[in-house]
C-alpha positions in Angstrom: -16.3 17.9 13.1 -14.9 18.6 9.5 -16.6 19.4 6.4 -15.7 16.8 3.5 -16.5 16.8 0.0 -17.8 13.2 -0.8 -17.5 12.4 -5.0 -18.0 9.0 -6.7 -15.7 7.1 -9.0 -18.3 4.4 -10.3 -20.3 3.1 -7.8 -17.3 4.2 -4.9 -17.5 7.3 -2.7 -14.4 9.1 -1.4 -14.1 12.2 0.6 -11.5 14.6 0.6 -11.3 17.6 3.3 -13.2 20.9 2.0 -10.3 22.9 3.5 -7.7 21.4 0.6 -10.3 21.7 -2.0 -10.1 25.4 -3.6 -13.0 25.2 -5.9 -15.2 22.8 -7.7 -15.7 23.4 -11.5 -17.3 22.2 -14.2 -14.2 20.3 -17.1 -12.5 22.7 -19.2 -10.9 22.4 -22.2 -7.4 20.4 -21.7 -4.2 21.1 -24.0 -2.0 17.6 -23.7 1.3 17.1 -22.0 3.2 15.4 -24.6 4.8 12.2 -22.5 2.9 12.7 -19.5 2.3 10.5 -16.6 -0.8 7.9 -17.7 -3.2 9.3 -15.1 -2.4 12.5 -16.2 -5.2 14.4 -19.1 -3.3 17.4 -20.2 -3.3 21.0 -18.4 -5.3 24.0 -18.4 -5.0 27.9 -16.6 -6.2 28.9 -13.4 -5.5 31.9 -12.1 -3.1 32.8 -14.7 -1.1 29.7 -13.9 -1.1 26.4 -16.2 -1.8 23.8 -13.7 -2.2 19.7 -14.7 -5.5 18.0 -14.4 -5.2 14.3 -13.4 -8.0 11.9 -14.2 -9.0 9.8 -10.2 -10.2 7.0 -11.9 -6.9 6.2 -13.9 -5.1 7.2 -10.2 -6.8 4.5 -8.8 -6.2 1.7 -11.6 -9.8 2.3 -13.2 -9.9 2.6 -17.5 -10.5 6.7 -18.4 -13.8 8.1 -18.9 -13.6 9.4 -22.5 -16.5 10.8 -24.1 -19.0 8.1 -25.6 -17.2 5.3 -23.7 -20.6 3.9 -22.2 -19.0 3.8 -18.9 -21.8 3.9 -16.2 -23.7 6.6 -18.2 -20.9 9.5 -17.3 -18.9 11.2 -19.9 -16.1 13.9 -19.8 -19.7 16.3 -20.1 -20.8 15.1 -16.8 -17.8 15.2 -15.1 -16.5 18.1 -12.4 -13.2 19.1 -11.7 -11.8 19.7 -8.0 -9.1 22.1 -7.5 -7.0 21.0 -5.2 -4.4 22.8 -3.3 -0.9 21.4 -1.4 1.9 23.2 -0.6 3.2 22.0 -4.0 0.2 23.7 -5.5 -2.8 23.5 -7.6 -4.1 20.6 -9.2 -7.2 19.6 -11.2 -8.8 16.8 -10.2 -11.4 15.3 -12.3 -14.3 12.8 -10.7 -17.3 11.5 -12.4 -19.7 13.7 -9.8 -20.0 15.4 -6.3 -21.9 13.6 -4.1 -22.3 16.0 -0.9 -20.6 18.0 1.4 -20.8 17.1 4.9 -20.0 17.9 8.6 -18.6 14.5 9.7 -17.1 13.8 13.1 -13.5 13.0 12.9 -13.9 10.3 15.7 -16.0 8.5 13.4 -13.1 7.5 10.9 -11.9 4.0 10.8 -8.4 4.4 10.1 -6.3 1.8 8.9 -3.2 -0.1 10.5 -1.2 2.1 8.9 -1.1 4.6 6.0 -2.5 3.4 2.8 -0.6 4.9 -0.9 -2.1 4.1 -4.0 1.1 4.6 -6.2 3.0 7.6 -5.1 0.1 10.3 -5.7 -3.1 9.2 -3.4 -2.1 9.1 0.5 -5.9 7.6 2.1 -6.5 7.7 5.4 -9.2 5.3 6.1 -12.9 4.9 5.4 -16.0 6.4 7.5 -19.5 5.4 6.9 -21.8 7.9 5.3 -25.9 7.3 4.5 -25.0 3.4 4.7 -21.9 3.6 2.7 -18.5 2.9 3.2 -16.8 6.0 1.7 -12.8 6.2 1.2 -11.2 9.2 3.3 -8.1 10.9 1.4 -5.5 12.5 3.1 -2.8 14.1 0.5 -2.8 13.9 -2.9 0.4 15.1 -5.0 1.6 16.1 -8.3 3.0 13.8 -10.7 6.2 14.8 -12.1 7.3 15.3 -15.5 8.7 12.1 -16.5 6.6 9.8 -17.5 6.1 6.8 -14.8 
């Protein structure tokens, strides 16, 4: 057994391992990276360090979330940020809401044929099925670099 955190994007579930997650915070305000990666919204401090914030639904090829854009009722208000932590470091992850955190049995996970990358960023693992849902099991996640892609 593993505790997951499981978030939405839209109407989709994902879950991402509680041990890589380093806290879950309400959005903050964001100063922009000038020439940024697309996905990326800006940066912000935490714990005296300036770390970048990424936005999941433009990682996974969904339109933004800006405030007032009507999508699905959630704005950047509604929003909560993951911190997650690599040996790279910290990044800010935003997703449009936390779902739950669970035990789930490792044994349960349906992994694919072989690993799935969305871009160079999103490593998933496979997919596990949660209160009658299909949710979307991430394994690594990284920072984008400076350039823009």
């Amino acid at each position: 057994m593993r505790d997951y955190i499981i978030f939405t994007i839209k109407k989709s579930s994902y879950a991402i391992a509680v041990d890589q997650i380093e806290r879950i915070s309400m959005i903050s305000h964001l100063t922009p990276i000038p020439n940024s990666h697309p996905f990326v919204d800006g940066m912000m401090l935490y714990r005296n360090q300036t770390i970048k914030v990424v936005n999941f639904r433009k990682m996974i090829g969904m339109e933004g979330d800006e405030e007032g854009s009507g999508q699905e009722g959630i704005g950047a208000h509604q929003q909560k940020m993951l911190i997650y932590q690599s040996k790279e470091g910290f990044l800010g992850v935003k997703v449009d809401a936390i779902q739950d955190i669970a035990q789930i049995d490792e044994s349960a996970l349906k992994h694919y044929a072989h690993t799935v990358n969305v871009g160079n960023y999103l490593e998933t693992l496979g997919v596990i099925e949660y209160k009658n849902r299909l949710v979307i099991v991430i394994g690594a996640l990284k920072i984008p670099s400076e350039e823009v892609a």
